[in-house]
C-alpha positions, 0 to 999 in steps of 0.5 A, a space after each residue: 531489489 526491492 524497497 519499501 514504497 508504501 502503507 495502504 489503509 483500505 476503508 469503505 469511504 474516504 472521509 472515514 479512513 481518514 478521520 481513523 488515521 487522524 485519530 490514531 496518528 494525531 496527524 492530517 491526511 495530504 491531498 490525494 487524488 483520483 485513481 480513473 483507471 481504477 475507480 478509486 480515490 486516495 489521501 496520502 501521509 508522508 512518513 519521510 522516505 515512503 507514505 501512507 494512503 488511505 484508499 476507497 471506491 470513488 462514489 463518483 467514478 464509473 466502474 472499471 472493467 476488472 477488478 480493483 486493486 487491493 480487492 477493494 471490490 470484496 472490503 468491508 468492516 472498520 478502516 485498517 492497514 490492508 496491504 503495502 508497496 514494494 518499489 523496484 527499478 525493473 517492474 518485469 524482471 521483478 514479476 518474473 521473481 514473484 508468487 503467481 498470482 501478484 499480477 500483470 504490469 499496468 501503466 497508469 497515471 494520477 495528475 502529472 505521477 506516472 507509474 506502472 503497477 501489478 494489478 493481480 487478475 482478481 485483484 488480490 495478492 499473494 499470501 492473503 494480501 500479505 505479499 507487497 503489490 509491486 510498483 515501478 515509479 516513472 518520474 517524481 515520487 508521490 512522497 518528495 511532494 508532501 508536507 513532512 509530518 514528522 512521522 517515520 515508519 519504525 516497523 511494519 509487521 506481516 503475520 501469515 501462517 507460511 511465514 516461512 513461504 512469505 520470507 523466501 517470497 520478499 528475498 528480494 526486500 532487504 529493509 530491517 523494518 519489515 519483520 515476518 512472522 507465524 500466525 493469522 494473517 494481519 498487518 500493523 505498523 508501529 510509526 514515530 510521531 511527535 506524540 510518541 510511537 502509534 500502531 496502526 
């Protein structure tokens, strides 16, 4: 089985993604962290059970020997909900079951989280981004760690031309908050805060 992990919003700086977030949530990012393996940094919201992370390129850090993940190497335009997570006990077997193409298992670690994720060859999922990248948690959840913000995932919404295709894809995903539907491929959220329900 799989469950809803996480929300990602791709930006082309950090700062930037985050001060996006913060003006449509009405809420502060947490502390993230660095990504060395990937040459990424990331800022995280906790929304209860799963989080937010907004992620970048990290200035600073060399470059990897392959792609980044969420085709982070190809993003441009405006900070926006890209991708999203789906956590499983049994990252193999899950692969296994998945559309070619959501990657090859990865064990990688930030601080003292330790985890093993699919990265795909060239760093983009299946469905146009729209199938969950698939991640196997070792150990304390990222969420558990965060300051709660109060604000909770009420719907995600991933729209594909095969929407049809998509859903027989993430049969394994049993969360009615997530909803497939027919047309151009985007993602949007719509989450509870203390100021009333925000898209993003």
């Amino acid at each position: 089985m799989l469950r809803l992990d996480h929300l990602v919003v791709r930006c082309a700086a950090l700062d930037d993604g985050c001060a996006w977030v913060q003006a449509v949530m009405g809420l502060p990012m947490a502390e993230g962290g660095k990504h060395p393996h990937m040459g990424t940094h990331n800022r995280l919201l906790r929304l209860g059970d799963l989080y937010l992370e907004v992620i970048a390129i990290d200035p600073q850090a060399p470059a990897p020997a392959g792609p980044r993940w969420f085709d982070l190497d190809h993003f441009a335009g405006p900070p926006r909900l890209t991708n999203w997570v789906a956590a499983c006990d049994d990252l193999d077997a899950s692969l296994a079951m998945a559309p070619a193409g959501t990657g090859r298992a990865v064990a990688l670690a930030r601080g003292d989280l330790r985890w093993r994720m699919a990265v795909p060859e060239d760093g983009r999922l299946p469905f146009d981004g729209a199938f969950a990248g698939l991640i196997q948690w070792q150990g304390a959840h990222p969420a558990r760690r965060l300051p709660d913000s109060g604000a909770r995932l009420l719907r995600l919404e991933l729209a594909h031309p095969d929407a049809d295709a998509l859903r027989r894809a993430l049969s394994a995903l049993d969360d009615p908050r997530v909803v497939v539907t027919a047309g151009p491929v985007a993602l949007r959220a719509q989450i509870d805060t203390s100021g009333g329900a925000r898209w993003i």
